[in-house]
C-alpha positions as CSV (number, residue, x, y, z in Angstrom):
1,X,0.0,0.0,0.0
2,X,2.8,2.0,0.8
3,X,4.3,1.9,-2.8
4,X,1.3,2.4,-4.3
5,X,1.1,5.8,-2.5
6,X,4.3,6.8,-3.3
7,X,3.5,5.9,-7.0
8,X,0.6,8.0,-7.0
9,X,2.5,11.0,-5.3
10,X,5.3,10.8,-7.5
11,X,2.6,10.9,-10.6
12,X,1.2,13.7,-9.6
13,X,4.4,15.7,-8.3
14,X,5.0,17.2,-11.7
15,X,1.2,18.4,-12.2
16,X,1.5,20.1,-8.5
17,X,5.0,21.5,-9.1
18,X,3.5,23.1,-12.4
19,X,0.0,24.4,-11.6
20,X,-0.8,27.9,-11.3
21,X,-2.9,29.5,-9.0
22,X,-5.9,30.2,-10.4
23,X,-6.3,34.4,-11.1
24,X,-9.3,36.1,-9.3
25,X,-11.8,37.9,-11.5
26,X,-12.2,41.4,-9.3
27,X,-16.1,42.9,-10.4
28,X,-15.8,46.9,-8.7
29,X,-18.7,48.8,-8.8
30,X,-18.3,52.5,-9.8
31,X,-19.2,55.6,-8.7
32,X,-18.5,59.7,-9.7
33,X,-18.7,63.0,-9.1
34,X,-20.2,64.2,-12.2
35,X,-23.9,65.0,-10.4
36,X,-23.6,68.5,-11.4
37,X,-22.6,68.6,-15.1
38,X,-25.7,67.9,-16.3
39,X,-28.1,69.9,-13.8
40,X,-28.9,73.4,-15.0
41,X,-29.6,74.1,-11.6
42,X,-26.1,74.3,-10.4
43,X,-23.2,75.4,-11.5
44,X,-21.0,72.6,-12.7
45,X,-17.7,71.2,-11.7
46,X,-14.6,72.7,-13.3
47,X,-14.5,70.2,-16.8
48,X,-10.5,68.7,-16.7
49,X,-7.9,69.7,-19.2
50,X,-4.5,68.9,-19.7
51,X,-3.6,72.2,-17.7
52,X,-6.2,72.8,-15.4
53,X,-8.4,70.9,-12.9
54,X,-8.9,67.4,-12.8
55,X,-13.4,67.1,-13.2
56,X,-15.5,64.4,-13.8
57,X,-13.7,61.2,-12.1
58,X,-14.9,57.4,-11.8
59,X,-13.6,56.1,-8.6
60,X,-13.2,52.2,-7.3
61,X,-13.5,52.0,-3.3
62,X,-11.1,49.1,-2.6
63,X,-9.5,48.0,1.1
64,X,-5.9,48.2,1.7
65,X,-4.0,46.1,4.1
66,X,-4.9,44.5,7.2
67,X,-6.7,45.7,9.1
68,X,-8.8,46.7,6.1
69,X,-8.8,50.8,5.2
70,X,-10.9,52.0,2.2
71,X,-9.5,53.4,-0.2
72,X,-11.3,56.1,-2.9
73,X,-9.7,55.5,-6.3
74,X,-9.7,57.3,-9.2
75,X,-9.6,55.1,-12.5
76,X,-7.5,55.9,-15.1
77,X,-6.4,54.3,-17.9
78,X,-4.0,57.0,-18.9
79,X,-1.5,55.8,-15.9
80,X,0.2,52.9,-15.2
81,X,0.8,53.3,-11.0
82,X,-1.9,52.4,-8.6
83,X,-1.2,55.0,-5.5
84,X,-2.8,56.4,-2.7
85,X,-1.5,58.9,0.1
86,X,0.5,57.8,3.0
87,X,1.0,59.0,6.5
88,X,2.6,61.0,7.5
89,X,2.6,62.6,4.2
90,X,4.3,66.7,4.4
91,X,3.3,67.5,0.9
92,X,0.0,66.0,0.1
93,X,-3.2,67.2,-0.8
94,X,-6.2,67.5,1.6
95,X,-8.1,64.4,1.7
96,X,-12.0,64.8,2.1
97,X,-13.2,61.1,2.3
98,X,-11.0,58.9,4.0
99,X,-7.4,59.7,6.4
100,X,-4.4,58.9,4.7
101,X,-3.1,55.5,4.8
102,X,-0.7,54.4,7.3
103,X,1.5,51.1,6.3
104,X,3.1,50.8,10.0
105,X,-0.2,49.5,10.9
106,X,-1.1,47.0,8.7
107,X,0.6,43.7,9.3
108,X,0.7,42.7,5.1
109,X,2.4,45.6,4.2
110,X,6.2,45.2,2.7
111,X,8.0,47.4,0.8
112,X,8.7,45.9,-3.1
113,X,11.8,45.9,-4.8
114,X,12.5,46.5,-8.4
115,X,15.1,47.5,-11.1
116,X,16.0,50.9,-11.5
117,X,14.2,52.4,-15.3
118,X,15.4,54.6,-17.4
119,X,15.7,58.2,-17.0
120,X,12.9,59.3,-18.8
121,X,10.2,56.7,-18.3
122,X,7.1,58.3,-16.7
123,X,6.6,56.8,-14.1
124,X,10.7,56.4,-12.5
125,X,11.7,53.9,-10.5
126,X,15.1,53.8,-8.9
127,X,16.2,51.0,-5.7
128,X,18.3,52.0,-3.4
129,X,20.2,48.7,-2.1
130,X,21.5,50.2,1.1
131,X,18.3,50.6,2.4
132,X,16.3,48.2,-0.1
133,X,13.9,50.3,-0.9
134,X,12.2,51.6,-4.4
135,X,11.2,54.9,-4.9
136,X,9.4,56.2,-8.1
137,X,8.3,59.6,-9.7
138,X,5.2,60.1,-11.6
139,X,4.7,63.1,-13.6
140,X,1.2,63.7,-15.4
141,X,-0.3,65.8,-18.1
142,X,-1.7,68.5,-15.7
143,X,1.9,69.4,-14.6
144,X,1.1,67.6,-11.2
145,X,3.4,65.4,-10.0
146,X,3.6,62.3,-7.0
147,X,6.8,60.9,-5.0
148,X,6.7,58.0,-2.9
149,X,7.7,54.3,-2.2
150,X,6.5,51.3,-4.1
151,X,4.9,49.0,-1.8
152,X,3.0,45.4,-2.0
153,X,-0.1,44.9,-0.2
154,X,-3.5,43.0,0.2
155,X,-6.7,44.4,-1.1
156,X,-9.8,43.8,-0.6
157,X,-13.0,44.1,-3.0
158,X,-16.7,43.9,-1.8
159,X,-18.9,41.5,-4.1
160,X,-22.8,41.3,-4.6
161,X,-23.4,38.4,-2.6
162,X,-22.3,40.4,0.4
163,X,-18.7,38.8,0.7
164,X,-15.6,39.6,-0.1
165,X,-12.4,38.3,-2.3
166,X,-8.5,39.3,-1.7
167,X,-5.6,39.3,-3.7
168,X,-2.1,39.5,-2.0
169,X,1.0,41.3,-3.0
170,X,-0.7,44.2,-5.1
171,X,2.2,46.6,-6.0
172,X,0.8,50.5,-4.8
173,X,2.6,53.3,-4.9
174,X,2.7,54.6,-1.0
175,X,2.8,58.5,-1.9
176,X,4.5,60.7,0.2
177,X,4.4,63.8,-2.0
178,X,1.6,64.8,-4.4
179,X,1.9,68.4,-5.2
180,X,-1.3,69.0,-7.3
181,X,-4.9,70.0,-5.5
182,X,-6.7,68.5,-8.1
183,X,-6.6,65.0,-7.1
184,X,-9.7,63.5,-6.1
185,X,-10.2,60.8,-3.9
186,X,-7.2,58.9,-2.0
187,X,-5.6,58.2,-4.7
188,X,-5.3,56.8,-8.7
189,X,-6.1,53.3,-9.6
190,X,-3.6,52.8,-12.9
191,X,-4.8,50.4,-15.2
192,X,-2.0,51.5,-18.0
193,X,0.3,48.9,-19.1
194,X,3.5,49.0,-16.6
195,X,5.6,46.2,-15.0
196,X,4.2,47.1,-12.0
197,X,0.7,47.7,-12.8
198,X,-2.1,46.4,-11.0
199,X,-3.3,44.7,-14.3
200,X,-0.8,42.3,-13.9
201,X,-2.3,41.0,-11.4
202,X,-4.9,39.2,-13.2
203,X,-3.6,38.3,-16.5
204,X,-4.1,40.2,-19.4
205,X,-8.0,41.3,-19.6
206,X,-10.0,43.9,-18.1
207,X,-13.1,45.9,-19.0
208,X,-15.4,49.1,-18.0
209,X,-18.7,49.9,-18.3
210,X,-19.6,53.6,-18.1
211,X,-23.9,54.2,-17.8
212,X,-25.6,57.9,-18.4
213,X,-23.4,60.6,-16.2
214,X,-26.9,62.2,-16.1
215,X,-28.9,59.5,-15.1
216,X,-28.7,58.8,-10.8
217,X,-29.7,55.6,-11.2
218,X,-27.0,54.2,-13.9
219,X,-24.4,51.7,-12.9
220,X,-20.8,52.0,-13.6
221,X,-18.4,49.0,-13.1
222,X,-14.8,47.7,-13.3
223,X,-13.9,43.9,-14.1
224,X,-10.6,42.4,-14.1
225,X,-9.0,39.4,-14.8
226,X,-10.6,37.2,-17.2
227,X,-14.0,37.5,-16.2
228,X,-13.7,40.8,-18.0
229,X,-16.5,41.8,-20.4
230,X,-14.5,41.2,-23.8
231,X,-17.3,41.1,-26.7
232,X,-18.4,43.9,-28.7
233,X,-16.9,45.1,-32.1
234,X,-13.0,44.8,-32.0
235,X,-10.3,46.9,-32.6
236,X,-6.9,46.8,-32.9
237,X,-4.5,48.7,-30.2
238,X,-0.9,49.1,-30.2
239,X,1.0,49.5,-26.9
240,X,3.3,52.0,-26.3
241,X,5.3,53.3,-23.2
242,X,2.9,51.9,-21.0
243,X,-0.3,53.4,-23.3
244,X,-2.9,51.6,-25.1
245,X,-3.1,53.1,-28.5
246,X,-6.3,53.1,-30.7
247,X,-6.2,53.9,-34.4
248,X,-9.2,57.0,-35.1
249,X,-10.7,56.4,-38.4
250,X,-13.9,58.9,-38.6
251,X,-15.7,61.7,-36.2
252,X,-19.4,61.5,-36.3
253,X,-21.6,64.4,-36.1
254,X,-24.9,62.8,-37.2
255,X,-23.3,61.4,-40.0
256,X,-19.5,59.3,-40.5
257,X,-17.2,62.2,-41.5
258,X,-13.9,59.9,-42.7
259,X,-10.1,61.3,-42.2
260,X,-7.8,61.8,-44.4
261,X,-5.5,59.7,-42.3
262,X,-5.9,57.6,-39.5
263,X,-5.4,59.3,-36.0
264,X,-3.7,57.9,-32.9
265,X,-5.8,58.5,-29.9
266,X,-5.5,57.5,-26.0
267,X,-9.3,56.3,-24.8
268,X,-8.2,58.0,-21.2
269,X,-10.7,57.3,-18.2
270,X,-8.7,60.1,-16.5
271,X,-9.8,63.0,-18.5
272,X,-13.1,64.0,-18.6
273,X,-13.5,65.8,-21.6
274,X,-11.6,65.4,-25.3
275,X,-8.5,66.8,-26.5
276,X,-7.9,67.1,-30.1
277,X,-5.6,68.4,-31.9
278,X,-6.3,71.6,-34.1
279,X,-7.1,69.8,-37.6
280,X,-8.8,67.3,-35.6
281,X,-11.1,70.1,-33.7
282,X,-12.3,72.1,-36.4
283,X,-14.1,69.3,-37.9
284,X,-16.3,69.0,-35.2
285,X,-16.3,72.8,-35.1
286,X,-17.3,72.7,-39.0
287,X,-19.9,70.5,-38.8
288,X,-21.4,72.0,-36.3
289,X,-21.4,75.5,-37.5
290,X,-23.0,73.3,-40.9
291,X,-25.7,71.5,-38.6
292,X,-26.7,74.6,-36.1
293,X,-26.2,77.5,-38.0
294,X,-26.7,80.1,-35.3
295,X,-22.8,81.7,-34.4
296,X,-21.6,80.2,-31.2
297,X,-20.7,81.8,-28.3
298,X,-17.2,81.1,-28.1
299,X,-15.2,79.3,-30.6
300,X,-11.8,78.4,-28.4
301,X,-10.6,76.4,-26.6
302,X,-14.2,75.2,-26.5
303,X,-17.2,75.0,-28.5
304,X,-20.1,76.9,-26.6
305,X,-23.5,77.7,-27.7
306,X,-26.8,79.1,-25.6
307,X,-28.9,75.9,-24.0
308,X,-31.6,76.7,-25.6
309,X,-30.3,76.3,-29.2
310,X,-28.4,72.8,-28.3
311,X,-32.3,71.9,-26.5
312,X,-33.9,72.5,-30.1
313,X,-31.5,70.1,-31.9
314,X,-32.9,66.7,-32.9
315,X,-31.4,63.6,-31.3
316,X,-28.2,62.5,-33.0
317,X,-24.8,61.0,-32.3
318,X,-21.6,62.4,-32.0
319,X,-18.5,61.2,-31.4
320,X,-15.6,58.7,-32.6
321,X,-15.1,55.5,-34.9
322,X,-11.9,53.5,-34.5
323,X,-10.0,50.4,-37.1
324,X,-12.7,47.7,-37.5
325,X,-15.5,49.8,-37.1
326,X,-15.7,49.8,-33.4
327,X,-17.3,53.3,-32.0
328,X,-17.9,55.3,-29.3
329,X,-20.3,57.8,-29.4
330,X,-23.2,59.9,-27.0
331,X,-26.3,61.4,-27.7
332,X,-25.4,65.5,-28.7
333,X,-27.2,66.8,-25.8
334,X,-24.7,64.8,-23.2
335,X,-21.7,65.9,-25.1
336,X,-22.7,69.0,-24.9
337,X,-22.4,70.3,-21.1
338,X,-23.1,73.3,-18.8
339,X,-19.5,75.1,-17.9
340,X,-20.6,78.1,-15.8
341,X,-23.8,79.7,-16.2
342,X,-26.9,77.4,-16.6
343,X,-27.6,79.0,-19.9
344,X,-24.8,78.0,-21.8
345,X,-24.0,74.7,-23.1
346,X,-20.5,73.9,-24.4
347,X,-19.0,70.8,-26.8
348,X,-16.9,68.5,-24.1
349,X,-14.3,68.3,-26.6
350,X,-11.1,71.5,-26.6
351,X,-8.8,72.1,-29.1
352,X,-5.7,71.3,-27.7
353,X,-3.7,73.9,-29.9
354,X,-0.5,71.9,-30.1
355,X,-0.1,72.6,-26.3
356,X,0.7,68.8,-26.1
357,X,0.9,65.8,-28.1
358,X,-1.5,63.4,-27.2
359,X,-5.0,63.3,-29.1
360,X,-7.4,62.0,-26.1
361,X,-11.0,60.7,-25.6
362,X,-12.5,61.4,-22.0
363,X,-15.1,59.9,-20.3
364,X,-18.2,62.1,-21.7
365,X,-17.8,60.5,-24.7
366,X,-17.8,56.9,-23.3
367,X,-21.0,57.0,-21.7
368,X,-23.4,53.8,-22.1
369,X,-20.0,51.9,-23.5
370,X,-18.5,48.7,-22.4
371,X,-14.5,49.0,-23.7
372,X,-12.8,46.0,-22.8
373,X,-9.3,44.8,-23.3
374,X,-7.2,42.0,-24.1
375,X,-3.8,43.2,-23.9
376,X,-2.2,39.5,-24.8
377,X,-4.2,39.8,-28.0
378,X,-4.0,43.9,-28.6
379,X,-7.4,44.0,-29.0
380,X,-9.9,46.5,-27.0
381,X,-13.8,45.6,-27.8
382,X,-16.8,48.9,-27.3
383,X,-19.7,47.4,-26.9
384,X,-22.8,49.5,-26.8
385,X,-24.8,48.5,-23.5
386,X,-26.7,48.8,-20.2
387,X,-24.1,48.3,-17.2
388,X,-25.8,46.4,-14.4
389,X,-23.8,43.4,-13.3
């Protein structure tokens, strides 16, 4: 009997020694701050632009560590480093929801290693082998920047059923300097591609589903892992420097208006409105003057008319079509949104007049979208759809 066990263990060894965990599918529900842009009783939040104010943000609420802290996360697939503000922290930003996190009191924080990158990657990483410790700088378009330690610890993500699921050794960023106000939340939740990005976590797939901004009621969610919501049409996305990459093929304003040439755009979850550049901008701004008529308020760096002569236009899409035919676009009275006065109305798309180099889609412009990604295959599927779980 004895040899037989051995026999069996021995068969088996190889199949232990060479399984891999199985990855956890995380499902986060999402909420934002966006209550304002679309009622005309208020004034609205300052709209985000490459060199201005941060606005319209989706944030994850996710537990750090053990004990368990929340944490308020901003998503953003513009950035590769998950972060959130440490304690004590000098040079940080007020924080309005939760205190600052504090690693001494968690017993599954450690501080990560890693290899020193080069000069000019955004983010930098540099180990120190006297003290064994990594520290990184992350600099981001709204001339903000964060300095901290990078740091491995257990989160925690509230499911539907009413339990709970953890994943261990998460690399963070533990920030001890943030020297922007604009930040919302605790912190950024990075889904960019990065060696020490929290998408490596759980494989190569992830999704988001963005409903109505305007509607209370809509659900917004985060999947990863391979439970993510990949269907819809595809596209093709190249990856560079840590950035998903999609390939702009038309603009829509009612109708498919093609370009000359294909356009490389970010689909950025951390911006909330569109930054084109100025070729790019005055198509919109051309086909609007075509389909409205009436002289706009302001032509630069937005698009602004009166409310009442954006209420009076018949429904109609507007917004972007990548390679493949895959599109994202919103009805024109939720791309067009109040910026100061109730009365006026103004495109959520700025010309970004060569300020910077990136052409980027924001989050008006994804809403009722499911975009989800397969990184392994370079594919990103927009899928048209209603967001409950």
């Amino acid at each position: 009997m004895k040899t037989t066990m051995n026999f069996v263990f021995l068969f088996f060894l190889p199949l232990l020694i060479n399984a891999k965990p199985k990855r956890v599918t995380l499902h986060i529900p999402l909420v934002h701050n966006g209550a304002n842009f679309y009622d005309s009783k208020v004034v609205s939040l300052p709209l985000s632009s490459p060199h201005s104010q941060r606005g319209l943000a989706f944030m994850a609420e996710i537990h750090f560590g053990s004990p368990q802290k929340k944490q308020f996360l901003h998503m953003d697939t513009g950035s590769s480093l998950t972060w959130t503000q440490c304690f004590p922290c000098s040079d940080c930003y007020a924080q309005k929801i939760y205190p600052k996190y504090r690693p001494a009191a968690s017993i599954t924080y450690r501080d990560a290693m890693c290899e020193d990158s080069h000069p000019k990657s955004n983010p930098h990483f540099a180990f120190d082998p006297l003290t064994r410790i990594c520290t990184y700088q992350q600099h981001y378009l709204d001339e903000t920047n964060i300095k901290g330690t990078l740091a491995q610890e257990m989160i925690t993500v509230d499911t539907h059923d009413g339990g709970f699921k953890r994943v261990h050794g998460v690399y963070f960023g533990c920030n001890t300097l943030s020297d922007g106000s604009y930040f919302t939340g605790t912190g950024i939740l990075g889904l960019g591609v990065g060696k020490y990005s929290i998408i490596g976590e759980f494989g190569s797939k992830f999704s988001f589903c963005l409903g109505e901004i305007s509607e209370p009621k809509a659900s917004h969610n985060l999947i990863l892992g391979d439970g993510a919501n990949v269907q819809g049409h595809p596209t093709v996305i190249n990856i560079t420097e840590g950035h998903t990459i999609f390939q702009l093929e038309s603009i829509i304003v009612g109708e498919e208006i093609t370009l000359d040439d294909p356009v490389q755009v970010f689909v950025d979850t951390g911006s909330t409105l569109s930054h084109l550049s100025t070729n790019l901008y005055y198509k919109f701004v051309d086909a609007f003057d075509d389909l409205i008529g009436s002289r706009p308020l302001s032509y630069e760096p937005t698009l602004c008319y009166k409310a009442d002569t954006i209420e009076r236009l018949e429904k109609m899409d507007v917004g972007f079509k990548f390679d493949g035919g895959a599109e994202l676009s919103v009805n024109i009275h939720n791309i067009f949104i109040q910026q100061g006065p109730p009365e006026i109305r103004c495109l959520a798309i700025q010309n970004n007049k060569e300020s910077f180099s990136h052409v980027i889609i924001g989050v008006i412009a994804m809403q009722g979208y499911n975009v989800g990604y397969d990184l392994s295959a370079k594919t990103a599927y927009i899928n048209k759809q209603d967001c409950d779980m």
